[in-house]
N, C-alpha and C positions, 0 to 999 in steps of 0.2 A: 519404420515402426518404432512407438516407442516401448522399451522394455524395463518396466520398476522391478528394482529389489526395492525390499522391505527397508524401512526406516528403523535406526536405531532405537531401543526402547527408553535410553535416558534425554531422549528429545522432549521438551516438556510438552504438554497439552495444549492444544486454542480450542477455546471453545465455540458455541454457538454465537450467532454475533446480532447485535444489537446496531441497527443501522439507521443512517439520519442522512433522508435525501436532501439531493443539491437545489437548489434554489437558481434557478434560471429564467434569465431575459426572456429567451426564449420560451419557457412554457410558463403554467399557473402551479407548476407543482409548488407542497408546500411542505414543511417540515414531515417526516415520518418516521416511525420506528419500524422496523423489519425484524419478527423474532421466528425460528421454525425449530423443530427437532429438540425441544429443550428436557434434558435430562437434569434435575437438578443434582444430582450426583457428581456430575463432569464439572469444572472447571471452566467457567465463562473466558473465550478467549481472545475476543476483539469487537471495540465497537469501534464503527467509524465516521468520521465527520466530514461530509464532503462540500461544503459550506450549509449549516442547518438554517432555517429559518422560525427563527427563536420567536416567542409573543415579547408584544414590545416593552413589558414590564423587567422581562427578563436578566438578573446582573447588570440593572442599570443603565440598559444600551437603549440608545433611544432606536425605533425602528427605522430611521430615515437612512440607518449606518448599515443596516441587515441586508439591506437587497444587493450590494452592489453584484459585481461581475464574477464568477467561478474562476476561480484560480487552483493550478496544480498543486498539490500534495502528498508528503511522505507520512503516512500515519505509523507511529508507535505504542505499541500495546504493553501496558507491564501487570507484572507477577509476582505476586511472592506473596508476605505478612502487614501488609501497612495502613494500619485500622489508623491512626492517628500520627499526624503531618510528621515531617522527619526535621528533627531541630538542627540548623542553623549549622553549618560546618565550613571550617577554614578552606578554601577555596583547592589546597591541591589533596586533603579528605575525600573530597570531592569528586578530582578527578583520579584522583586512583579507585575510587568505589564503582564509575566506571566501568572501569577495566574487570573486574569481578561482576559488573551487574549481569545474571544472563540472561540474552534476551536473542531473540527469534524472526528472521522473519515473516509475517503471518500473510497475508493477502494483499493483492494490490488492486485497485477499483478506478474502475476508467466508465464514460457513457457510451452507450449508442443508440443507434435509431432505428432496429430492426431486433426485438429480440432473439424473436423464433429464428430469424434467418444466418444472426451471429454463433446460438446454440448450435443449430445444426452446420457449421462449418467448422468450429470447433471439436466437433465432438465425432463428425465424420473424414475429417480431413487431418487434425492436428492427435487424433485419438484420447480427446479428453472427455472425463464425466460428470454429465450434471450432476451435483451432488443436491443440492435442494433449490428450489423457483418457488419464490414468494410476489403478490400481486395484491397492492394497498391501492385500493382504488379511490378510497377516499381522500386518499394525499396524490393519487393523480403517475404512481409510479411502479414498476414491477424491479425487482433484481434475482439476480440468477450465480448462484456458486457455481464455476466449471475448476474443474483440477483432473490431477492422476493420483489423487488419494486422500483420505479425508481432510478437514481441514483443522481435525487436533493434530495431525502429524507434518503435514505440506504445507507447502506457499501455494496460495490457491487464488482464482481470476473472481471477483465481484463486478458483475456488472449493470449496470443502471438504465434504463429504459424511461425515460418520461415522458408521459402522456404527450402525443402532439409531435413530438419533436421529433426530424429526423435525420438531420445534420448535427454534425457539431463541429468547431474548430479545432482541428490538434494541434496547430500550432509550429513552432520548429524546435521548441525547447524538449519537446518529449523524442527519443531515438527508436529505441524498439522495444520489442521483449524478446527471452531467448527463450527455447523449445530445444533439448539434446533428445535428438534421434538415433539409433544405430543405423541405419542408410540414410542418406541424405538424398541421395537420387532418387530411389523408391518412392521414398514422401512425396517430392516434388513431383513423381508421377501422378502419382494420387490426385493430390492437387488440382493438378491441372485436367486431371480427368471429373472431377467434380465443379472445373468450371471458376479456379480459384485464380488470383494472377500471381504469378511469380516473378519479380524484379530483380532476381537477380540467379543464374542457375549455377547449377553444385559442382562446387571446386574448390581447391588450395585458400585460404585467405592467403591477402598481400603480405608478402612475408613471412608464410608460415606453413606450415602442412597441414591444421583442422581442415577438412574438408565442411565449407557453410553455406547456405543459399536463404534468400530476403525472398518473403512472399509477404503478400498483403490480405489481411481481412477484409470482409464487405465495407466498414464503416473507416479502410485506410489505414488501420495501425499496423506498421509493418511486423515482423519475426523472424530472430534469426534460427536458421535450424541448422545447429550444429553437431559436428557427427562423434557418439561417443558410446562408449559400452554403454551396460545397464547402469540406472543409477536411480537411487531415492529421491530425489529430484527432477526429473525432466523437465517442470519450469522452472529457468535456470536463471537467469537473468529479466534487469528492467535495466536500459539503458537513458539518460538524463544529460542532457550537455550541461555544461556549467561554463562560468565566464570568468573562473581564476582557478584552476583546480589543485596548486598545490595549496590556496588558503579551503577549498572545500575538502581535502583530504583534512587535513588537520581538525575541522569543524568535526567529520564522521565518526577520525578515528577516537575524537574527544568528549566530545557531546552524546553520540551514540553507542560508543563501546566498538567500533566495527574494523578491522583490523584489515589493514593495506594488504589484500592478495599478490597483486602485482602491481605494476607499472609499465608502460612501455609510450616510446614516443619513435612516431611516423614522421623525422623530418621530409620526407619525399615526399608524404601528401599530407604534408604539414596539422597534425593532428598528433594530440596523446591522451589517451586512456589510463585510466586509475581502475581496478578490480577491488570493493570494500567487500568485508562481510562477514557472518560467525560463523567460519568454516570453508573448508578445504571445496574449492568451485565444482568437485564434481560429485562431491554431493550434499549444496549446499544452494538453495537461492543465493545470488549476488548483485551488489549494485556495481552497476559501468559508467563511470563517470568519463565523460568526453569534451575535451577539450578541442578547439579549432584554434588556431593560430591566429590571433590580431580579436576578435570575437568574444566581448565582454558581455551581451546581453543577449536573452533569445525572447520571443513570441510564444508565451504557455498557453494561448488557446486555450479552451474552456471544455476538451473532452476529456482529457485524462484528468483522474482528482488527484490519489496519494494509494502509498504505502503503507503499512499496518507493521508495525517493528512491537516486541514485549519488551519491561521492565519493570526491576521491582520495587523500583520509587517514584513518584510523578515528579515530588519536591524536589527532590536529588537530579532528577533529570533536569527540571526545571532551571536549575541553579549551574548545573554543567552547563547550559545549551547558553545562559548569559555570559558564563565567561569567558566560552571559544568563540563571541559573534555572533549568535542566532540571536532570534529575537521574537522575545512569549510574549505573545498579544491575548492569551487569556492566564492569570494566573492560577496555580495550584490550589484544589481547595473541592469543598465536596459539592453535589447539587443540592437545592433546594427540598429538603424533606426527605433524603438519602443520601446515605455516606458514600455515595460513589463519589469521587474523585477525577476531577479531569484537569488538564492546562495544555498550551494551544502554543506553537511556534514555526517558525520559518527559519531556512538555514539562512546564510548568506548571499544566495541567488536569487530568494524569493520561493523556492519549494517548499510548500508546508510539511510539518510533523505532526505526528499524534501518536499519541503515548498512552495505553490503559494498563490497570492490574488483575488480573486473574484471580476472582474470588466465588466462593459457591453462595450462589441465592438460594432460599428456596421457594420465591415468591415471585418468578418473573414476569406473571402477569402484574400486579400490582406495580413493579417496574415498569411496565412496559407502559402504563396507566399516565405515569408519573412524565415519561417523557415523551407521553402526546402532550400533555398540557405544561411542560417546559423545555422550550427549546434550548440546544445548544449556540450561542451566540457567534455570526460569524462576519466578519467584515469584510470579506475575501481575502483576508490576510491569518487563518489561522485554521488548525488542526488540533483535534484534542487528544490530552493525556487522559486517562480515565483509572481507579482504582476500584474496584466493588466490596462490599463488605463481607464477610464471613458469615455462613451458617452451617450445621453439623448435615453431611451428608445422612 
């Protein structure tokens, strides 16, 4: 069973999120905004990019560049005051402003091919709850919030459903996600009493006394479910292989502000893990970065997207992420006929970023207007920053 305490109150807010489907071989779906529950009072708190498909006017790009192949992604959301671009700073400015930026992780958004059948094994087997299900049929796509508490306070699952499709590749580059449960055996009961598979049953990790066990969703992506008191967090981790990870450690903890939890290396089964992230792992989303030994590239398949991380500069981000390595294939800068703010990058493996800022609208229809009829531009190589502008609750 899983058992939440309550979230800190100086945890900042994500708001409702503005979403822009992926663009696949696979189906006809085509660019879309997803908006529900909007309070204009609350604090908009992530939109995400999971390759959009922009009109072909759009920043220049010609459309021949827009379709290509869905690639994984880390999206980054930011917050704070930044009506107008942040000017030009000496390069370790920069990275020490970092280190202060605070920021969050907010949701992570993957496909699949069954929605109904994903919600209800989520939500009867792992104990999560739908928090809202939106269904855009005119862009050919449905998605679905599942968490263990809202999504101004948790890291929460976004999932995507398009039209037609019912497969999708995961790939080898994606690992897991982690779930802490207070019984681990009990779960895996559960489970398997609903029909679910379980890959691995509940015991000791290798070298260690957590007691963990791997089960798998309908659509393949595996779960570690780890055994731990209560905590404000129960999704707990997203696990990522990388193909250098002391040069991806140094990208996270520089570029994204994200501070080394731990380390540890498995010469015996030749592997080592990195733990990043804003806060203490148990009660805290974290990223698990995994190394294999000899193993410099992986196959990112085209089911999982990205990450949703906050901060409170795009530009600032933008300028960190070029001088530890990454690489912004959309620059900083607002859209077309609103001040909202986005820019687009990948770390050093190829895993996209996106990055917004947390501002109150009070117009999100008109918003939401604006970016059916301009997409965000995606090559398969990018994720966006986003910033929104201010208005008086």
């Amino acid at each position: 069973m899983v058992r939440i305490i309550p979230m800190a109150s100086s945890i900042r807010p994500s708001l409702s999120s503005l979403r822009f489907s992926p663009p696949s071989p696979l189906s006809s779906s085509r660019f879309g905004v997803s908006l529900s529950s909007f309070n204009p009072c609350r604090r908009l708190s992530f939109l995400h990019l999971a390759s959009a498909v922009p009109q072909s006017h759009l920043f220049g790009l010609k459309a021949s560049t827009l379709l290509r192949g869905e690639a994984n992604s880390l999206a980054v959301a930011a917050s704070g005051n930044v009506a107008q671009a942040s000017t030009a700073a000496a390069p370790e400015n920069v990275l020490e402003w970092v280190k202060e930026d605070k920021r969050r992780l907010l949701h992570v958004v993957y496909r699949v091919g069954d929605l109904d059948r994903t919600i209800k094994f989520y939500t009867e087997c792992l104990g999560m709850k739908l928090l809202r299900k939106r269904d855009i049929p005119e862009e050919r796509y449905t998605n679905a919030f599942l968490g263990y508490g809202p999504e101004d306070s948790h890291f929460v699952i976004e999932l995507t459903y398009n039209y037609g499709v019912d497969k999708y590749d995961i790939g080898s580059g994606f690992g897991h996600f982690g779930v802490a449960v207070e019984d681990v055996a009990k779960t895996v009961e559960l489970i398997k009493a609903k029909g679910g598979k379980v890959t691995r049953e509940p015991g000791p990790v290798k070298g260690g006394s957590t007691v963990i066990a791997f089960i798998e969703d309908p659509d393949g992506y595996k779960f570690e479910l780890l055994e731990r008191g209560p905590t404000p967090e129960p999704l707990c981790q997203v696990m990522l292989r990388v193909g250098d990870l002391d040069r991806s450690i140094n990208f996270y903890e520089k570029a994204f502000g994200m501070e080394l939890l731990r380390k540890r290396d498995n010469p015996e089964y030749k592997y080592t893990i990195a733990m990043l992230g804003y806060g203490p792992e148990d009660k805290n989303a974290v990223l698990e970065l995994t190394y294999n030994y000899g193993v410099t590239e992986y196959d990112k398949g085209n089911a999982y997207a990205q990450i949703a991380i906050g901060t409170d500069d795009v530009y600032k981000t933008a300028e960190a992420i070029k001088l530890v390595g990454g690489k912004v294939t959309r620059e900083p800068g607002p859209l077309p006929g609103i001040n909202t703010k986005i820019t687009a990058c990948l770390d050093p493996d190829g895993w996209k970023s996106c990055s917004l800022a947390h501002y109150l609208i009070s117009d999100l229809t008109v918003m939401l207007d604006y970016f059916r009829l301009w997409g965000l531009a995606s090559d398969g190589d990018q994720a966006a920053f986003v910033d929104f502008p201010h208005s008086k609750p």
